[in-house]
N, C-alpha and C positions, 0 to 999 in steps of 0.2 A: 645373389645369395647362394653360395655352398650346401647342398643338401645331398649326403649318403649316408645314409643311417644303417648300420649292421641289422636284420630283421629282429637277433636274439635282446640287442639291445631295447627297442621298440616295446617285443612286446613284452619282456622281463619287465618293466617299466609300469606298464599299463595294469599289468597282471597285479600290482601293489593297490590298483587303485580298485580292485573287488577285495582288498582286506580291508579297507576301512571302514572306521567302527567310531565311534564318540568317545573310545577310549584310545584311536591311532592307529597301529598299521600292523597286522599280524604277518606272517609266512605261513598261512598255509600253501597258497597253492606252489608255492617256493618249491614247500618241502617235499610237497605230492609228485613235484617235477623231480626230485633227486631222489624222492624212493623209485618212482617208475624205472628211472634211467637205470638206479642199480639194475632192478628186476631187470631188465632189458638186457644189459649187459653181459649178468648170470646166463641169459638164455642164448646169447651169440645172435642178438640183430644186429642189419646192418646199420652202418653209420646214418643213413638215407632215413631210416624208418625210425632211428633215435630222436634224430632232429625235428619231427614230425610230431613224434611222443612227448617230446620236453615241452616245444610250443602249445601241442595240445591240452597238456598237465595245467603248463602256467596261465592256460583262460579257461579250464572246464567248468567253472561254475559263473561262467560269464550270462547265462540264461537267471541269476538269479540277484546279481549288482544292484539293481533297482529296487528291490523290496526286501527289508530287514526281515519279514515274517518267515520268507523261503531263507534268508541267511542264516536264522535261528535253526529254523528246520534240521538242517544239511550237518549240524552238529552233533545228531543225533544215532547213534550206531547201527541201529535197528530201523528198517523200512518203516514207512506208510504207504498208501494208494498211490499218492497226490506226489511221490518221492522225483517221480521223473520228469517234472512237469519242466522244472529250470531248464533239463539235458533239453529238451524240443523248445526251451526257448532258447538256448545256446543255440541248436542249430540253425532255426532260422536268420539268426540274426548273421550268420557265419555262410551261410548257405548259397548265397549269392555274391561274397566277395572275391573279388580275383586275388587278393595274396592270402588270405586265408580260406575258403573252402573246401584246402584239406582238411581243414581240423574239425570240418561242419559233423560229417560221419561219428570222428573218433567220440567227442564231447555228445553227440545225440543218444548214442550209447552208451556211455561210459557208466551207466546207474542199473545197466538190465542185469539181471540175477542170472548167473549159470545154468538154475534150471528153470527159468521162464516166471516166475513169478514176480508179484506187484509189478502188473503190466507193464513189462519188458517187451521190448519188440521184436528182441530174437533171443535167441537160450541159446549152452552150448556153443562151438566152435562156430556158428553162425553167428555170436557175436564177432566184432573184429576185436584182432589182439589188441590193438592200440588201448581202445574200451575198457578189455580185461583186466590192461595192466592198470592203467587209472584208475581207475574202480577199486583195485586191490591197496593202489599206494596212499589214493583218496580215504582210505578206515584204517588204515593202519597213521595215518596223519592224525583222526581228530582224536584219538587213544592218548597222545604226546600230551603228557602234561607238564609244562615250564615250569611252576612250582613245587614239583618233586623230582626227585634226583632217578636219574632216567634208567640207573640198574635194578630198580627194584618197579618198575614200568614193566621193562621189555620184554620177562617171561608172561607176566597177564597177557599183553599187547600179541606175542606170537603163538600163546592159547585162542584165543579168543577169533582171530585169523584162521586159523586150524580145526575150529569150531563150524566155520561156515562154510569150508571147505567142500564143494560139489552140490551148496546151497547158493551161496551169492559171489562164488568165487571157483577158478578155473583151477581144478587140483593141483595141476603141474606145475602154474603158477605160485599156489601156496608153497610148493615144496619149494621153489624158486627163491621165495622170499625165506623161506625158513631158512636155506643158506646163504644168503648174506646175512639175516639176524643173526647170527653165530659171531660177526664178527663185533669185537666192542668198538670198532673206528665208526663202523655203520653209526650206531646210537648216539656216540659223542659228536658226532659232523649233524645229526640233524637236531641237535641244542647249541651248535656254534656258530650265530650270525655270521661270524667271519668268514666261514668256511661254507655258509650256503650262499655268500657274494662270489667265492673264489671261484664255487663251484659253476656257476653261472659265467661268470668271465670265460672259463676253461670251455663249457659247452658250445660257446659259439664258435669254435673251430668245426663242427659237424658241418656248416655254410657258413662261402666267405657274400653270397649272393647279400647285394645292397639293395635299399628301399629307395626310389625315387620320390621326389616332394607329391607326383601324383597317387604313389600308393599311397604315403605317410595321409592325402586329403581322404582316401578312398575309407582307412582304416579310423581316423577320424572321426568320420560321418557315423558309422557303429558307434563309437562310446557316446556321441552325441544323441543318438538314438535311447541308448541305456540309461543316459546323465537325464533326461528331461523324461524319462517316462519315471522319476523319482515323484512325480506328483502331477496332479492333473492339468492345474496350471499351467504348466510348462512344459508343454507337451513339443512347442517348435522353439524353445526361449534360445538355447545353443544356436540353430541354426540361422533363425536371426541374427543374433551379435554377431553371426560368422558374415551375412550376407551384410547387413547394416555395415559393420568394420571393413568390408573390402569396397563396398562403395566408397566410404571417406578417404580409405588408402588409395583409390585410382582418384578417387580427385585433388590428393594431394604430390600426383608424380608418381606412386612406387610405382615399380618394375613388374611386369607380369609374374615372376618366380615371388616377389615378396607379397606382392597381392595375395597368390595361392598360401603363402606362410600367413598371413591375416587371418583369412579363411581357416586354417589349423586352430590359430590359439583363441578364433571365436569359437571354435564346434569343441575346446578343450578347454575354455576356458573354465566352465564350471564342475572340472573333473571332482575335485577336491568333494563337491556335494553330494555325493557318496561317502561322506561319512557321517551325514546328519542321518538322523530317523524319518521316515515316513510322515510319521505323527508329528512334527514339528513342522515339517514342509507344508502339512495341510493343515495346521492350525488355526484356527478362524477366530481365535481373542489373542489379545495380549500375550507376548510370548514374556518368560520369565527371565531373570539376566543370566539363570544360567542356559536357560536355548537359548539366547541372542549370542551368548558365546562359543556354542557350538557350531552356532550356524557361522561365527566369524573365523570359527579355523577351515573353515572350507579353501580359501582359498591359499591359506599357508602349503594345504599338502599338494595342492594343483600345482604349486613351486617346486614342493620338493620331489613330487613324482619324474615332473616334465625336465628338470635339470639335469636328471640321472640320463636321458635319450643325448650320444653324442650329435652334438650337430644341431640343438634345438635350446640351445641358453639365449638367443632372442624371443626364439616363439615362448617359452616359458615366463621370461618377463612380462612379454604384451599381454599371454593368458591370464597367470596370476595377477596381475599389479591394481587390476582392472576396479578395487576399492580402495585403492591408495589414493590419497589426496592431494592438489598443490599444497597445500598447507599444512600438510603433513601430517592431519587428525586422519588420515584414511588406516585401514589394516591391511594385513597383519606387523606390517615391516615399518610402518608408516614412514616413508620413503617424500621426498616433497620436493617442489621445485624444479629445478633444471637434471635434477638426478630422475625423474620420470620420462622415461625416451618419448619419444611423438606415437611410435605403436601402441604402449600401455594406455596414453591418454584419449586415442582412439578406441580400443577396445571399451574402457571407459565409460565413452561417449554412449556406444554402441548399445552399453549394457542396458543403461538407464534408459536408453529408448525404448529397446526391447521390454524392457520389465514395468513402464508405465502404459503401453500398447499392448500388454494382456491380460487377461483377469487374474486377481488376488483372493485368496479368500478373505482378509482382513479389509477391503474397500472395494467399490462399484467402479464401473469402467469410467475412465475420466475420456474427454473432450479432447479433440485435437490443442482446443487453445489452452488446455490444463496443463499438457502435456509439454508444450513452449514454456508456458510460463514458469512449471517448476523446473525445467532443465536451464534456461537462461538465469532463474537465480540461483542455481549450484553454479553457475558461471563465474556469477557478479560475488556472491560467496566465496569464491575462491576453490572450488570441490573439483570444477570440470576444466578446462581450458577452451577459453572465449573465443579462441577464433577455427577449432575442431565445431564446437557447437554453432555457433557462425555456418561455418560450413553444410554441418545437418540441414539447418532449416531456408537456407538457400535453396537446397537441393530435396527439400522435408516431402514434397509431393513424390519424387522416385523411390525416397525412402517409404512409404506409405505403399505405394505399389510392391515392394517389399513382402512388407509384412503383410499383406494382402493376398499375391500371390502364395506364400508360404502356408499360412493357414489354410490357403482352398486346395492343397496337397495332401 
């Protein structure tokens, strides 16, 4: 298996999967990436320190994916205390990785005010610019409103900017921005889907540096991190399916490179689940058909996120497919049959392990032999593939050491 991934692509990609929402997929941090770069470019950065900026832009509120309360939050123009709390979970989560780590700094800061307040951790030019500029292109974004026509926006939007000026923003900076709002291309490119795709194509000439399949696992393991702390529950569920699915893939022959791709579309596969609520995740009655719906688009957008990464239209199948059916009652595509490759039916497999091998709020922990018995009759039902499950419980005691050792981590 082929794996070189462009990084812009990656993480352009990824960055869609903190706009989801029960209503779909926004562009903020899209657009936060294309004001910054203006502002950047206004100022004569180099190309080196752009590339850094844009990647940083497209995940700065990656410290806040997991809970809708901080999502609501961050929509808001005006501080609170508690405002900075996501940026120091951005960084940790970033903080430690080998192909992101740059971005740990810029995203940790990106919320501290100019002149130190609502505990900021540094003021003034002790922030880093990267910070600055984020910070500035991050409130000039949540100002954009889609249902009003953007010239009678943009003088509020560059008052209001100019308001905070030497309060929660870097003077020069403002002026910065005040010359590029001058121009009308500015305004109409950040209400033109089209053009904030183009724009994103165009940026990844800043590096032509590719991702190997072990960075793509390294960066993985982060969302998987972010995806499962969506509820308590679920706290290892990702990384099981990932560890469960590449067992069954080496006991089925794959290749050490497709094994590590297994491994991907477990710890990805429930990306999509960032767009349900909090509240429904931890719901302890009956859920209503319209949460049952919600929670079934989860994995539509886990398809459409992971399609968009060149080099990852297998790993995107075996993520997403993983409630698709033989029979073709599964969602969202209900896909059936021989048109389900051997990786999805794996993942599959994996899932349903995973998820009756942890606690629910809606039932008590079941029995190992509860556990056989409803996964072999999704078999005989026609849900799972009988001889992937076969395989599980051949091997059902390594699997158990699994989920075992993962929980005591």
């Amino acid at each position: 298996m082929l794996f070189n991934i462009y990084p812009l692509n990656l993480i352009r990609a990824l960055s869609l999967a903190l706009e989801l929402s029960s209503g779909g997929i926004s562009r903020h941090h899209w657009r936060t990436a294309m004001i910054a770069d203006r502002i950047a470019e206004t100022i004569n950065m180099p190309d080196s320190d752009r590339q850094t900026l844009v990647y940083a832009s497209l995940l700065h509120d990656i410290g806040a994916a997991a809970k809708w309360s901080e999502m609501r939050k961050l929509a808001n123009l005006k501080l609170d205390e508690d405002f900075n709390l996501h940026a120091e979970a951005g960084y940790n989560l970033l903080k430690d990785s080998p192909q992101l780590q740059l971005l740990a700094q810029p995203i940790r800061h990106h919320h501290d005010c100019w002149d130190g307040s609502f505990n900021s951790k540094a003021a003034g030019p002790e922030i880093p610019l990267l910070s600055r500029i984020i910070n500035l292109a991050d409130r000039v974004e949540i100002q954009i409103r889609d249902e009003s026509y953007i010239f009678e926006q943009s003088p509020t939007i560059v008052a209001t900017i100019q308001e905070f000026s030497g309060r929660y923003f870097d003077p020069e900076l403002v002026n910065a921005f005040a010359d590029v709002a001058k121009r009308e291309s500015f305004w109409l490119d950040m209400i033109n889907p089209v053009c904030q795709q183009n724009y994103l194509n165009q940026a990844s000439g800043y590096g032509r540096l590719r991702f190997s399949i072990d960075d793509v696992l390294n960066i993985a393991d982060i969302f998987a991190t972010i995806i499962d702390s969506t509820s308590r529950f679920t706290a290892t569920h990702s990384r099981t399916v990932a560890e469960i699915s590449a067992l069954l893939a080496m006991i089925k022959g794959y290749s050490k490179q497709e094994i590590k791709a297994m491994r991907i579309a477990g710890l990805l596969h429930d990306l999509g689940k960032l767009s349900v609520p909090n509240e429904i995740l931890e719901k302890p009655g009956k859920l209503t058909n319209v949460e049952v719906a919600i929670i079934k688009q989860h994995t539509y957008y886990t398809y459409r996120i992971l399609e968009q990464i060149d080099g990852m239209n297998t790993i995107a199948e075996w993520a997403a497919y993983h409630h698709e059916t033989l029979d073709g009652r599964g969602y969202p595509f209900h896909i059936s049959g021989d048109r389900l490759r051997l990786g999805s039916r794996i993942v599959a497999v994996a899932d349903v392990f995973a998820a009756l091998t942890e606690k629910r709020p809606y039932r008590k922990d079941l029995s190992k032999q509860q556990v056989e018995t409803i996964i072999k009759n999704m078999a005989i039902n026609n849900k799972l593939d009988k001889g992937i499950v076969g395989e599980l419980f051949a091997n059902v005691d390594q699997a158990y050491a699994i989920v075992e050792h993962i929980n005591s981590n």
